[in-house]
MARGUNU-61521 format. One record per residue: x, y, z of N, C-alpha, C in turn; residue in three letters; residue number from 0. Coordinates in pm, whole numbers, always signed. Example, Ala and Ser with C-alpha at 12.3 -4.5 7.8 and 13.67 -1.06 7.14 Angstrom:
- +1319 / -569 / +780 / +1230 / -450 / +780 / +1320 / -330 / +780 / ALA / 0
- +1285 / -225 / +708 / +1367 / -106 / +714 / +1290 / +3 / +787 / SER / 1
This chain:
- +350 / -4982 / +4212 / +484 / -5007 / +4157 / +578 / -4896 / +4207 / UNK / 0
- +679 / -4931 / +4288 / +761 / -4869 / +4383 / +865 / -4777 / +4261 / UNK / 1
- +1005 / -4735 / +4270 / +1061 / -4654 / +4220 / +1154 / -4757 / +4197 / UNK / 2
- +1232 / -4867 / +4324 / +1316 / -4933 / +4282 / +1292 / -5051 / +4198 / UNK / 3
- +1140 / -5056 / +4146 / +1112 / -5162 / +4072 / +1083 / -5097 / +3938 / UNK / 4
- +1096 / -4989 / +3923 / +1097 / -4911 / +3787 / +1248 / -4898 / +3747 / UNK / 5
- +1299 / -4843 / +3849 / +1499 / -4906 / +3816 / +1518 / -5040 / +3776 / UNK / 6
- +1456 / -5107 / +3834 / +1489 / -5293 / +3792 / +1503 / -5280 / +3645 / UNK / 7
- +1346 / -5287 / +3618 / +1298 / -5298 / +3492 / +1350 / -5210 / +3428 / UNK / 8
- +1362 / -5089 / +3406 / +1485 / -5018 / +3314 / +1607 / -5136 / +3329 / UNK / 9
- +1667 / -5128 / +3414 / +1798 / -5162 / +3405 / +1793 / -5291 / +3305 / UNK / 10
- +1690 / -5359 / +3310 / +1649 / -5504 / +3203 / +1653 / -5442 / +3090 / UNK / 11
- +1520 / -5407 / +3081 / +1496 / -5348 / +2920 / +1639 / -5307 / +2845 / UNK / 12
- +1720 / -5189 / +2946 / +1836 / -5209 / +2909 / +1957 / -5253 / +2889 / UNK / 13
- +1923 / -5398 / +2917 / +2064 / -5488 / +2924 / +1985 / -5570 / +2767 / UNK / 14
- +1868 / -5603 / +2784 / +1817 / -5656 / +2681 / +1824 / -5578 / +2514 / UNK / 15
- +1808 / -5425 / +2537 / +1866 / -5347 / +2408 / +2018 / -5328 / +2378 / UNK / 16
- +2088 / -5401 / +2507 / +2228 / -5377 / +2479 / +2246 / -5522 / +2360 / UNK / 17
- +2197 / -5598 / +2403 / +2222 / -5730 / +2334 / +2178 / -5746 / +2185 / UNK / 18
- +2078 / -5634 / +2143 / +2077 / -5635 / +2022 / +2195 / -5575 / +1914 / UNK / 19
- +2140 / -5639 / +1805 / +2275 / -5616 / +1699 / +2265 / -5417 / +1692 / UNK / 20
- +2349 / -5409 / +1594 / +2307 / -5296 / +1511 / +2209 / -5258 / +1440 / UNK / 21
- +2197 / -5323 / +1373 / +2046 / -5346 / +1270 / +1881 / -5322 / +1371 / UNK / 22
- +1942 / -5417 / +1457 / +1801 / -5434 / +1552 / +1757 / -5294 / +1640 / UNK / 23
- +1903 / -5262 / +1644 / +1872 / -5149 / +1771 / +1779 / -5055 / +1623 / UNK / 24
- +1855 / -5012 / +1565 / +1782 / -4941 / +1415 / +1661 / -4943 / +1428 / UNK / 25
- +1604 / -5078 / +1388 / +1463 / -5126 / +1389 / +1363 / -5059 / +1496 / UNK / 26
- +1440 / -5141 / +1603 / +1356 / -5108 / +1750 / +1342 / -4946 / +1777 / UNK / 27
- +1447 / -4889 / +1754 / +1411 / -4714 / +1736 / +1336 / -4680 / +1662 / UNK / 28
- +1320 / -4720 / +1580 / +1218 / -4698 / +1474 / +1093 / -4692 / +1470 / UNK / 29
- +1063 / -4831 / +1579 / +965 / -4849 / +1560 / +890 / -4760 / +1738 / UNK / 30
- +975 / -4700 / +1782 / +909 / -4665 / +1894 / +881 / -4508 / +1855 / UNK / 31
- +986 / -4479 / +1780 / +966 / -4331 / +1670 / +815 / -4326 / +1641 / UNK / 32
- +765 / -4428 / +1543 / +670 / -4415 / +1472 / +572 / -4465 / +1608 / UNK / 33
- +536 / -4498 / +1661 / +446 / -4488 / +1740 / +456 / -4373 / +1850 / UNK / 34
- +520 / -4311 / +1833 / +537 / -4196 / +1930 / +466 / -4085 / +1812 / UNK / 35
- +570 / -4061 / +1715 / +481 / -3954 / +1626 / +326 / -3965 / +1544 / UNK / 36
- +302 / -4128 / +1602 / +125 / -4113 / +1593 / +39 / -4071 / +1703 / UNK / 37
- +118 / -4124 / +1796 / +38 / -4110 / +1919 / +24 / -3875 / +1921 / UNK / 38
- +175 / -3808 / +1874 / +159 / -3702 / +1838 / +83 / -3626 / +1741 / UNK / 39
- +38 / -3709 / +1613 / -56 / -3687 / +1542 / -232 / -3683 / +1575 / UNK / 40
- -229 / -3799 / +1645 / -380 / -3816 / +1686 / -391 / -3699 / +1802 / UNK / 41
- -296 / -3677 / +1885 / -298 / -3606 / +2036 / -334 / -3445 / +1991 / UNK / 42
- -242 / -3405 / +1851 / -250 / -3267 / +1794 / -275 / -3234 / +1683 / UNK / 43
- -218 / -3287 / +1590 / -229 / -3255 / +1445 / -375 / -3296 / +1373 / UNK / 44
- -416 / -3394 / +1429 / -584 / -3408 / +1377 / -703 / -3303 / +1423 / UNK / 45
- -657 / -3298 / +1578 / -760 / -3174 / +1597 / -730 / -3054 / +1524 / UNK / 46
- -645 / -3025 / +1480 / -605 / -2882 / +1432 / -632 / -2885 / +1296 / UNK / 47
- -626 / -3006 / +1228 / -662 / -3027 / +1092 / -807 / -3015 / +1075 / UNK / 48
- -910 / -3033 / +1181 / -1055 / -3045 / +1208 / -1063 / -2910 / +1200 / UNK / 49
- -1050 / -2805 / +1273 / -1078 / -2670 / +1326 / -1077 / -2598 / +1183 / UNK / 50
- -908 / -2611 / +1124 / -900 / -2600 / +1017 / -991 / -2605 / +854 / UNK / 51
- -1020 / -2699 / +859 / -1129 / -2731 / +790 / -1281 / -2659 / +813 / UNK / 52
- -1358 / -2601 / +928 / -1423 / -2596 / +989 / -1399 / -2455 / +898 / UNK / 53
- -1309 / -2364 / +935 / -1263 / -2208 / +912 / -1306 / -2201 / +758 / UNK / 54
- -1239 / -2275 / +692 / -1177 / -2268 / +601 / -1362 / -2299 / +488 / UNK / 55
- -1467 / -2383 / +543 / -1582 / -2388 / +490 / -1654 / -2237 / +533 / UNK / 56
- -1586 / -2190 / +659 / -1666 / -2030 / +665 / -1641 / -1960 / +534 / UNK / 57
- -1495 / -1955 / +513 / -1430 / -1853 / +462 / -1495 / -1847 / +321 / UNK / 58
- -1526 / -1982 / +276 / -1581 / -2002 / +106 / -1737 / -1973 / +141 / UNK / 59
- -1791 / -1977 / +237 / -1910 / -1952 / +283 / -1947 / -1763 / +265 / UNK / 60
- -1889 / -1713 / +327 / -1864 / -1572 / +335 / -1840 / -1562 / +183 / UNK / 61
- -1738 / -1587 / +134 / -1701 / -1566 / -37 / -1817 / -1568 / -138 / UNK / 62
- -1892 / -1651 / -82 / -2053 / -1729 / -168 / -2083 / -1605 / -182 / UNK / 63
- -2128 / -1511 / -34 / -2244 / -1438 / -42 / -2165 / -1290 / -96 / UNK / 64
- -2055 / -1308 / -111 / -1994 / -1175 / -140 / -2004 / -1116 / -267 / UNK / 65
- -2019 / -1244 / -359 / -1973 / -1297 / -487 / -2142 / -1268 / -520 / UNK / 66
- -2238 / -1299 / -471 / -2369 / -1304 / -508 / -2428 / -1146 / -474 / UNK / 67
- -2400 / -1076 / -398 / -2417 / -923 / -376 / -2342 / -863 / -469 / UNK / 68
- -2209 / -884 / -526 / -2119 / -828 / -621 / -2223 / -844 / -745 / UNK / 69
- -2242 / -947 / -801 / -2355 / -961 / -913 / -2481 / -905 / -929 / UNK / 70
- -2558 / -864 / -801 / -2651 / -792 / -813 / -2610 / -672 / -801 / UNK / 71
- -2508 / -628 / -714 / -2494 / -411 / -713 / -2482 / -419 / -889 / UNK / 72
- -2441 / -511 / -909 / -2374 / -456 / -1097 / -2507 / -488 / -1172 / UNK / 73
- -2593 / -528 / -1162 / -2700 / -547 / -1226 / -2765 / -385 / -1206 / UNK / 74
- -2760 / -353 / -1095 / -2830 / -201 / -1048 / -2801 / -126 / -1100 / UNK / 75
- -2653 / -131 / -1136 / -2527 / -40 / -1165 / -2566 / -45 / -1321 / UNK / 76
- -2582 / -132 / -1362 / -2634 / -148 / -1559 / -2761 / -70 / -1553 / UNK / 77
- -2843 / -105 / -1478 / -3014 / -26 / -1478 / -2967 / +139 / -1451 / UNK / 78
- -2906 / +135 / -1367 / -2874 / +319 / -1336 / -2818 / +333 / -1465 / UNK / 79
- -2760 / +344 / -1504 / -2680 / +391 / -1609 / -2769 / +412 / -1737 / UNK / 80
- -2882 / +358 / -1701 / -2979 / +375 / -1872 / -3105 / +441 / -1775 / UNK / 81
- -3144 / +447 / -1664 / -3249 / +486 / -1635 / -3224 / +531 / -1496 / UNK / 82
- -3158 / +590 / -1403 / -3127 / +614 / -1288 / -3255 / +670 / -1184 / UNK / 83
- -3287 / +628 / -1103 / -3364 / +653 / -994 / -3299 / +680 / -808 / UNK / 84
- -3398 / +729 / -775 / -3389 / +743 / -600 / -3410 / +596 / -568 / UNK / 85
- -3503 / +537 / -669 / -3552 / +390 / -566 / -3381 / +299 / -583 / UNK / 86
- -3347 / +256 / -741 / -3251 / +204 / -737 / -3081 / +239 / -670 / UNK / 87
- -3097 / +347 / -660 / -2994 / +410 / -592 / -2945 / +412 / -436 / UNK / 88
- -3129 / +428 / -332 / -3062 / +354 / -197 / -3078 / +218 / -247 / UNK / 89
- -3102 / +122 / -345 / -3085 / +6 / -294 / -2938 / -57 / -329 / UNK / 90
- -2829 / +29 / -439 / -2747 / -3 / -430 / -2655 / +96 / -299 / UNK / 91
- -2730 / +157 / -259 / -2593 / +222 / -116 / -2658 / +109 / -27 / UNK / 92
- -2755 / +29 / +25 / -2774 / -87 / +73 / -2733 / -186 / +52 / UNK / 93
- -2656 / -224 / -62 / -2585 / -339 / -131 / -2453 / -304 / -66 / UNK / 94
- -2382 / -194 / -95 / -2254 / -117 / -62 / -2223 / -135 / +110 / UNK / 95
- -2337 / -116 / +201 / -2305 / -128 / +307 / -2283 / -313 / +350 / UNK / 96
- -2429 / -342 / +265 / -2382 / -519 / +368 / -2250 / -601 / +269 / UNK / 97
- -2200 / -539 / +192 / -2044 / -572 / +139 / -1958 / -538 / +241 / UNK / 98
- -1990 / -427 / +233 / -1868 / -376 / +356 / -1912 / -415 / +505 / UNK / 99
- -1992 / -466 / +522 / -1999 / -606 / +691 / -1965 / -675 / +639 / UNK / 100
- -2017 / -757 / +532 / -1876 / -860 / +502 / -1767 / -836 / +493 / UNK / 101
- -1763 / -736 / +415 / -1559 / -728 / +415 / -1509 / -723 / +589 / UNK / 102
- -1541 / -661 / +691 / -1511 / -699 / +803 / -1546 / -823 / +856 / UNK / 103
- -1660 / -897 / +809 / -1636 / -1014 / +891 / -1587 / -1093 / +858 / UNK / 104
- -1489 / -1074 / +695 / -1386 / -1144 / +670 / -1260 / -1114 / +683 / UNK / 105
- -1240 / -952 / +753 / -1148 / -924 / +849 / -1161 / -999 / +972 / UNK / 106
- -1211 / -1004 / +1014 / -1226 / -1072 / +1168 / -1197 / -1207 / +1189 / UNK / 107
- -1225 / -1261 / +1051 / -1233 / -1419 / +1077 / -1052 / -1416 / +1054 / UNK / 108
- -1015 / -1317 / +958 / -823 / -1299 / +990 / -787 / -1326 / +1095 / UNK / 109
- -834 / -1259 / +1245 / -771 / -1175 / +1282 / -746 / -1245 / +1433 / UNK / 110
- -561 / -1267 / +1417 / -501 / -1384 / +1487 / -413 / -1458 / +1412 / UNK / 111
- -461 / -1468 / +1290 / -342 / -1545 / +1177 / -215 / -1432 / +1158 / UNK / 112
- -77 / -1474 / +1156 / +16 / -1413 / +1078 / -30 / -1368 / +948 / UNK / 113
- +63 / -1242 / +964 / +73 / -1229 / +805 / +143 / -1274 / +710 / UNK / 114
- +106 / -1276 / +557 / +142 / -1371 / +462 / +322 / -1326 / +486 / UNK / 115
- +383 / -1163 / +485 / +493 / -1118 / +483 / +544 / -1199 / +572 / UNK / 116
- +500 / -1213 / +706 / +577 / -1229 / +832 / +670 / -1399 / +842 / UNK / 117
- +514 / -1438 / +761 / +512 / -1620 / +812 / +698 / -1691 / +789 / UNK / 118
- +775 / -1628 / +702 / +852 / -1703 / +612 / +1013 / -1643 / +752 / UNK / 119
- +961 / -1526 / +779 / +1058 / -1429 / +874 / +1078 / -1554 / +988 / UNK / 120
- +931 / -1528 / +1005 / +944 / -1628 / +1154 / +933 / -1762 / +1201 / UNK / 121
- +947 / -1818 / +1098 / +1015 / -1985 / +1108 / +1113 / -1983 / +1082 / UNK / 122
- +1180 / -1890 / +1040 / +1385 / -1840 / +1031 / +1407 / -1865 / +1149 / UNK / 123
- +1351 / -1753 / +1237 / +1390 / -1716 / +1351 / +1327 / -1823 / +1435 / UNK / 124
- +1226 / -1895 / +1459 / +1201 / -1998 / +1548 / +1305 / -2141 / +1526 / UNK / 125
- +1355 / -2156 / +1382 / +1451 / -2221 / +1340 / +1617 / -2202 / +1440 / UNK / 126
- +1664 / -2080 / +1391 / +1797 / -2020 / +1452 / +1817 / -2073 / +1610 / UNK / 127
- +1658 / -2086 / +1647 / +1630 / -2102 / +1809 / +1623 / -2185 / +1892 / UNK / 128
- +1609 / -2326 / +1736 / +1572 / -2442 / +1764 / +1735 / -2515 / +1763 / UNK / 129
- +1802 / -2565 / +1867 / +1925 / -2670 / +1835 / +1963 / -2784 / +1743 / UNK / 130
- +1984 / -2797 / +1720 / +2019 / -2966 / +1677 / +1895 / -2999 / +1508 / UNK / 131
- +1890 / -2850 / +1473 / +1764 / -2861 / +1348 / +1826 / -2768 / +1218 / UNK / 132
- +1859 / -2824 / +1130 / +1906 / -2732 / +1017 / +1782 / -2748 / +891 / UNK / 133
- +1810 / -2611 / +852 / +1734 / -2600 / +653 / +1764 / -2608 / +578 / UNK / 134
- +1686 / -2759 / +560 / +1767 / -2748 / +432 / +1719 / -2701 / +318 / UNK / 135
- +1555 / -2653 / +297 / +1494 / -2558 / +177 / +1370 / -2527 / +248 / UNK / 136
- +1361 / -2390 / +181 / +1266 / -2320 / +218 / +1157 / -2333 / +70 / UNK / 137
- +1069 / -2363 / +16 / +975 / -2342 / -41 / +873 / -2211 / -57 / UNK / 138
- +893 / -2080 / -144 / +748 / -2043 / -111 / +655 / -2036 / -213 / UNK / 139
- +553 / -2092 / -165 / +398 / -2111 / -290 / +336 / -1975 / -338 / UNK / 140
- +333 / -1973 / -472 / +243 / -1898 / -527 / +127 / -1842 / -432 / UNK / 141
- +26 / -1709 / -400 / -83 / -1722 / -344 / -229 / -1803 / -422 / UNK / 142
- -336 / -1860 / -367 / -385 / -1933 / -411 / -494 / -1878 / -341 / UNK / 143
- -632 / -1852 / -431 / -728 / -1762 / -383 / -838 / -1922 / -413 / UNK / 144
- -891 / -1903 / -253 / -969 / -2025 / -186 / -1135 / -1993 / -270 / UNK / 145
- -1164 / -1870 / -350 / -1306 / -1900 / -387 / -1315 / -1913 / -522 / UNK / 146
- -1483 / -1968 / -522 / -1486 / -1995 / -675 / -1456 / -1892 / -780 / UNK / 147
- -1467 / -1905 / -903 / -1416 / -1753 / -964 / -1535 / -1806 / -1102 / UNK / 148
- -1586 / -1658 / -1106 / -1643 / -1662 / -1225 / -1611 / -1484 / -1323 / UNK / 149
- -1556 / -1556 / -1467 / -1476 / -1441 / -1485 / -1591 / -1306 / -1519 / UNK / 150
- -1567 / -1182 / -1521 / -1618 / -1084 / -1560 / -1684 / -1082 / -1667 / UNK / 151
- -1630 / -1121 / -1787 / -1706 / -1162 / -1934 / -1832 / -1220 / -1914 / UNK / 152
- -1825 / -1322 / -1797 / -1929 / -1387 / -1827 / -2042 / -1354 / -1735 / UNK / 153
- -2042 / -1255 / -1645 / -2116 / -1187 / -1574 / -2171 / -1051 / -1652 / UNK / 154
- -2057 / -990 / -1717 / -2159 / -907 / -1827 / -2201 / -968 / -1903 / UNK / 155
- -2206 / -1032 / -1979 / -2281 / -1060 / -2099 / -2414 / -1120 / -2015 / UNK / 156
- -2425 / -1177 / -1877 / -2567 / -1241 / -1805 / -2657 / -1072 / -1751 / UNK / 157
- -2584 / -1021 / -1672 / -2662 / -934 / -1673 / -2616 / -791 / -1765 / UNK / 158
- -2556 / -743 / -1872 / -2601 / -621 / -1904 / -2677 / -666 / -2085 / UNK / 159
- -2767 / -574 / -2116 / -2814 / -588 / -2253 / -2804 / -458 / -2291 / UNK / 160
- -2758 / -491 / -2436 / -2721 / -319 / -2521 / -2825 / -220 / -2542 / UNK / 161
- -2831 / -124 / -2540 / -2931 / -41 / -2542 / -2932 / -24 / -2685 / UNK / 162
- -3048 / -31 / -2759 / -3047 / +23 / -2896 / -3051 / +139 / -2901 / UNK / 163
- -3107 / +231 / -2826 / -3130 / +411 / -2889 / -2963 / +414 / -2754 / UNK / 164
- -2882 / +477 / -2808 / -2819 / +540 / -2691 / -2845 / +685 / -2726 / UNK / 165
- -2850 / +702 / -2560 / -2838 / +824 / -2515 / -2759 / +849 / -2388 / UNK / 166
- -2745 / +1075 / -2446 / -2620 / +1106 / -2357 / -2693 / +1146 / -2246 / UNK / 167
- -2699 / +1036 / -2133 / -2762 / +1070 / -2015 / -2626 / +1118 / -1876 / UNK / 168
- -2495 / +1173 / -1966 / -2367 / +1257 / -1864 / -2454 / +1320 / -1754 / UNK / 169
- -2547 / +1427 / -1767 / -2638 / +1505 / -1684 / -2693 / +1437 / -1574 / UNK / 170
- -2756 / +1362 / -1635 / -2844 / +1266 / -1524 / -2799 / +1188 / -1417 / UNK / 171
- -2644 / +1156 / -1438 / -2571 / +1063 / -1387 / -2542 / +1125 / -1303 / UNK / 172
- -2499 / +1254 / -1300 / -2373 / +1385 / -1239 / -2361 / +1393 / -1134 / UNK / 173
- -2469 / +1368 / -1033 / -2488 / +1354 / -939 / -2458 / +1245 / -829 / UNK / 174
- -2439 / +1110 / -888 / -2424 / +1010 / -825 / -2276 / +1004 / -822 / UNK / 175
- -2234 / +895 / -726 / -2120 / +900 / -665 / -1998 / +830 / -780 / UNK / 176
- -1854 / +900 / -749 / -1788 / +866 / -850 / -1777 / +703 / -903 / UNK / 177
- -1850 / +608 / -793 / -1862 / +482 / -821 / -1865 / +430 / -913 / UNK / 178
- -1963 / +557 / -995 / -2054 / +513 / -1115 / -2006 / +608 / -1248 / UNK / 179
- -1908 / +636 / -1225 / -1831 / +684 / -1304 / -1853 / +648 / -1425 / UNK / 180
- -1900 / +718 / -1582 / -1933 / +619 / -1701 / -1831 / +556 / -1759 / UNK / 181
- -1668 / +592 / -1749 / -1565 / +523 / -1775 / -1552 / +414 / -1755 / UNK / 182
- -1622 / +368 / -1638 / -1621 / +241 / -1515 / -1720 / +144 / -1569 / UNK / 183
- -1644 / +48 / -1625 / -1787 / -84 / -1671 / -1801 / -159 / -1565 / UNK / 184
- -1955 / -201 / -1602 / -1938 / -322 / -1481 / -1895 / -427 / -1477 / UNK / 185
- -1780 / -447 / -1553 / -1748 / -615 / -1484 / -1622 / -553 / -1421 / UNK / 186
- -1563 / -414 / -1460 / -1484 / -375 / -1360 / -1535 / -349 / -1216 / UNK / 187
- -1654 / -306 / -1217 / -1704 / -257 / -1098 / -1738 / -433 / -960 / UNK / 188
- -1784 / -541 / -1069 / -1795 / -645 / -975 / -1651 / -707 / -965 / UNK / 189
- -1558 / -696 / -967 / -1393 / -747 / -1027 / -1333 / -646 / -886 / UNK / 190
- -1390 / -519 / -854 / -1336 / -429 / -760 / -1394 / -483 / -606 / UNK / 191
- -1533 / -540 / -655 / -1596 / -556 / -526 / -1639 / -669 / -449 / UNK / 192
- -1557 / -766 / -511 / -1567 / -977 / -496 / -1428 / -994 / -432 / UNK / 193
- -1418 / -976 / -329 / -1315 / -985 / -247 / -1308 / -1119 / -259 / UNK / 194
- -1143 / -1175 / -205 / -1045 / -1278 / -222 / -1022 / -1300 / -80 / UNK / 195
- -1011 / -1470 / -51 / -911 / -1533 / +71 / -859 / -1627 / -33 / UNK / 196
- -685 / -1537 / +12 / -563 / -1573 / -36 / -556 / -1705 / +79 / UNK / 197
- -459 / -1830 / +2 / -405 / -1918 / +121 / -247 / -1852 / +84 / UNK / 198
- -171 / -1832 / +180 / -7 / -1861 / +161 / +63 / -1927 / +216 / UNK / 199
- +132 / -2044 / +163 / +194 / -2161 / +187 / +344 / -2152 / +185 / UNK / 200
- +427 / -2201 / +277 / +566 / -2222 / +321 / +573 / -2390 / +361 / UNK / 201
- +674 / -2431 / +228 / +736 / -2576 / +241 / +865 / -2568 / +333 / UNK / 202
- +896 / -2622 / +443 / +1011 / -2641 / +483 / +1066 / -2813 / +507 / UNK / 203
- +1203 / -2801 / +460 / +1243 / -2916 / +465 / +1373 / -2884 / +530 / UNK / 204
- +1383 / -2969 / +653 / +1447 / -2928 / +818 / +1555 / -3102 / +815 / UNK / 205
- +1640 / -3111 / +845 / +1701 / -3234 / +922 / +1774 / -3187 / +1027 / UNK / 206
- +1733 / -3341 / +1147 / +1813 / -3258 / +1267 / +1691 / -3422 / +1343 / UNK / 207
- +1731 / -3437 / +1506 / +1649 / -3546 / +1557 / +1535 / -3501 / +1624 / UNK / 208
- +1478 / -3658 / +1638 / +1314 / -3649 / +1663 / +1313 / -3526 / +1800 / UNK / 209
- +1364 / -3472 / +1831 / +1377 / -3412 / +1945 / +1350 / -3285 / +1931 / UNK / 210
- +1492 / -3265 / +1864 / +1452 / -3121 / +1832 / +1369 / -3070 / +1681 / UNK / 211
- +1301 / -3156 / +1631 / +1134 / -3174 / +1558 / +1072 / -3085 / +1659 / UNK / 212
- +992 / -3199 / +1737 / +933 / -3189 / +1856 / +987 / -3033 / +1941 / UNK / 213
- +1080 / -2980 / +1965 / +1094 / -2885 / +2034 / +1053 / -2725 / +1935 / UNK / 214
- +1080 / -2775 / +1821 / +1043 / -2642 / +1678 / +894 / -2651 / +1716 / UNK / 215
- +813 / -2774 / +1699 / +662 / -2784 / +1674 / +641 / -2677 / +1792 / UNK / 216
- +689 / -2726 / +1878 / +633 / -2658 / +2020 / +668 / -2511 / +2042 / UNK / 217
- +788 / -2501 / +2003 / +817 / -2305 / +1996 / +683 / -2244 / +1885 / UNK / 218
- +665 / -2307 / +1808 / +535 / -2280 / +1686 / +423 / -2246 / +1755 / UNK / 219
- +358 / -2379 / +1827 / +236 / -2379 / +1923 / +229 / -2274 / +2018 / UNK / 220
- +356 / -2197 / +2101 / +333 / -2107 / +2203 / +342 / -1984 / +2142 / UNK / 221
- +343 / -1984 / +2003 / +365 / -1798 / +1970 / +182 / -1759 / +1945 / UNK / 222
- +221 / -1589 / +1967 / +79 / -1577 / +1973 / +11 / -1572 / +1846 / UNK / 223
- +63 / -1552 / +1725 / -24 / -1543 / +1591 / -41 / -1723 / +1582 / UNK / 224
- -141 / -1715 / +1484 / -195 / -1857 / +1464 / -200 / -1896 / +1315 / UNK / 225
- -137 / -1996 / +1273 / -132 / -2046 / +1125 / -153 / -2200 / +1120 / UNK / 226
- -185 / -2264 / +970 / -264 / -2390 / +1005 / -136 / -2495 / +945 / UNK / 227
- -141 / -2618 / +990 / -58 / -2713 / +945 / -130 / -2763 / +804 / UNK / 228
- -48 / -2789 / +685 / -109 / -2876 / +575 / -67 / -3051 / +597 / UNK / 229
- +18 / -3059 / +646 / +176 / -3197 / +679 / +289 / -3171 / +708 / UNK / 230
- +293 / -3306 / +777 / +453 / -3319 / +833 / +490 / -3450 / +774 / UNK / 231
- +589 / -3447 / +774 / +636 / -3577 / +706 / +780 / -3627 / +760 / UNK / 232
- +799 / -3708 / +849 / +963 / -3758 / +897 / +983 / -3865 / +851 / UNK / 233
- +1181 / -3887 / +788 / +1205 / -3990 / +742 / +1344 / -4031 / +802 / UNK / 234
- +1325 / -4120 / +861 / +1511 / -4195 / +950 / +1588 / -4136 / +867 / UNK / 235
- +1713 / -4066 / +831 / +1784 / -4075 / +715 / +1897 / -4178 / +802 / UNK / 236
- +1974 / -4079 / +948 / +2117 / -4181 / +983 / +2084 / -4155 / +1117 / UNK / 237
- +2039 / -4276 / +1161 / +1980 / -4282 / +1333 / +2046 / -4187 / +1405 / UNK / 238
- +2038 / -4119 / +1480 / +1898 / -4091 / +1541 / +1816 / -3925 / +1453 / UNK / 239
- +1898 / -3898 / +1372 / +1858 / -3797 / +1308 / +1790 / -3795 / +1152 / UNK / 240
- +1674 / -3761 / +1105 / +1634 / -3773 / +1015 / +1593 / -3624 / +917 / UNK / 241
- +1551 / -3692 / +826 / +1478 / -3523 / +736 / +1313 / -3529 / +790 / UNK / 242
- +1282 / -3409 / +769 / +1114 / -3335 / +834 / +1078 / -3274 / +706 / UNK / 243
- +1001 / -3286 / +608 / +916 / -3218 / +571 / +815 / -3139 / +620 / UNK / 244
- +774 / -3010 / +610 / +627 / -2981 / +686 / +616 / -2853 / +652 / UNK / 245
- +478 / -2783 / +565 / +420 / -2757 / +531 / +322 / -2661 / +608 / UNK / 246
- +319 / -2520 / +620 / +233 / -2443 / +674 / +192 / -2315 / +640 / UNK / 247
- +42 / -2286 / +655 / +40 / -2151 / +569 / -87 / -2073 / +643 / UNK / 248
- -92 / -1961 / +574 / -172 / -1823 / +655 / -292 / -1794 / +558 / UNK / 249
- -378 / -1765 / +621 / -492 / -1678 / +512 / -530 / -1561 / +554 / UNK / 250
- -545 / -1504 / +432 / -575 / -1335 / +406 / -655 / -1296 / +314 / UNK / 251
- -697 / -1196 / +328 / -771 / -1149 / +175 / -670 / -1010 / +125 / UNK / 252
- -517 / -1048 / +109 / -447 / -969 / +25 / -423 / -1057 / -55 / UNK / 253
- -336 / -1029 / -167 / -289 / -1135 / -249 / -128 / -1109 / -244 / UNK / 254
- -63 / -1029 / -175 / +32 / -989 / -232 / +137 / -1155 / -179 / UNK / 255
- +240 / -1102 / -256 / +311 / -1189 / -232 / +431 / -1245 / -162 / UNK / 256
- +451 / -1330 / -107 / +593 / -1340 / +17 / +680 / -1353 / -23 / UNK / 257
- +775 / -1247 / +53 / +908 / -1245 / -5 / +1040 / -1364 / +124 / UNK / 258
């Protein structure tokens, strides 16, 4: 198929969309819209929703075992405190270290995502950059901590039991690290050491045309930090320009919050 037979056929197609009403032309945009932004969904937004998902079973994965080492150092941490030993003592500086490989390899699995501060900065500025696209609200979500939670109460009362004779064993303790501080209970001590992946979420609601949509998505895709899509959502409002919903957020293990 030559070049001047691709002119033909344009030139048809377009004598044939001239002849439609108003209404129709509407329609017919419409409907090439929506098959364009599926064909964009299946092409990008599903794989990324996959990967996504994929991370996101590590991250509660990692949390499992963090959460299950936190419960046992504090079980150790109750036994020292009424009877302290050399044996129980490296086995909680052995507990202490494979926490802290986890806590880095739940640094690592960060590391590439924006930060929770940044995320809200820089869809301003990829916005300002983008033509023909205005805001019309910015949304920002509460942080929302992705693991299970089981409260402190109910982890002491499973592992500590009251001692009937107390005794002042200050002496005995004196030596061990301020960790074990007797001020320091343990459900504070597992509460200090059950690390969190925060999600932080940014709603934006954008109008402006399918175009410059499409040109924001893509300034997004080439920056180098990496954050995950939740939805997008486009609605015709007055041809050819419509409203965009869309939804994106960062994970961390801070909690703090975006300003």
């Amino acid at each position: 198929m030559n070049r001047d037979h691709l002119l033909k056929r344009w030139a048809q197609w377009q004598a044939q969309f001239s002849k439609l009403s108003f209404r129709e032309r509407i329609l017919a945009g419409a409907g090439v819209f929506g098959l364009l932004l599926m064909a964009w969904h299946f092409a990008f937004l599903a794989p990324a929703i996959s990967e996504q998902e994929r991370l996101q079973q590590r991250f509660e994965q990692a949390q499992k075992e963090l959460k299950s080492l936190g419960m046992e150092e504090q079980a150790l941490v109750s036994a020292m405190s009424s009877d302290p030993s050399l044996v129980l003592r490296k086995r909680v500086d052995n507990l202490q270290a494979e926490l802290n490989a986890l806590d880095q390899h739940v640094q690592q699995m960060s590391a590439g995502l924006i930060s929770a501060q940044r995320l809200p900065e820089l869809l301003q500025a990829i916005l300002k950059e983008t033509s023909g696209l205005e805001l019309v609200a910015m949304r920002i979500a509460a942080p929302q901590k992705l693991s299970l939670q089981t409260t402190a109460k109910e982890s002491e009362d499973e592992l500590i039991e009251p001692d009937p004779e107390p005794v002042n064993r200050s002496q005995e303790i004196a030596g061990l690290t301020p960790f074990f501080d007797k001020a320091t209970t343990s459900a504070e001590i597992a509460e200090a050491r059950v690390a969190g992946v925060y999600r932080h979420s940014v709603r934006l609601r954008l109008h402006g045309t399918y175009f410059s949509v499409v040109d924001f998505l893509q300034r997004l895709e080439k920056l180098e930090w990496s954050f995950y899509w939740e939805f997008i959502e486009y609605q015709v409002d007055a041809y050819p320009r419509g409203d965009v919903t869309l939804e994106v957020y960062t994970l961390s293990t801070e909690k703090g919050v975006m300003e």
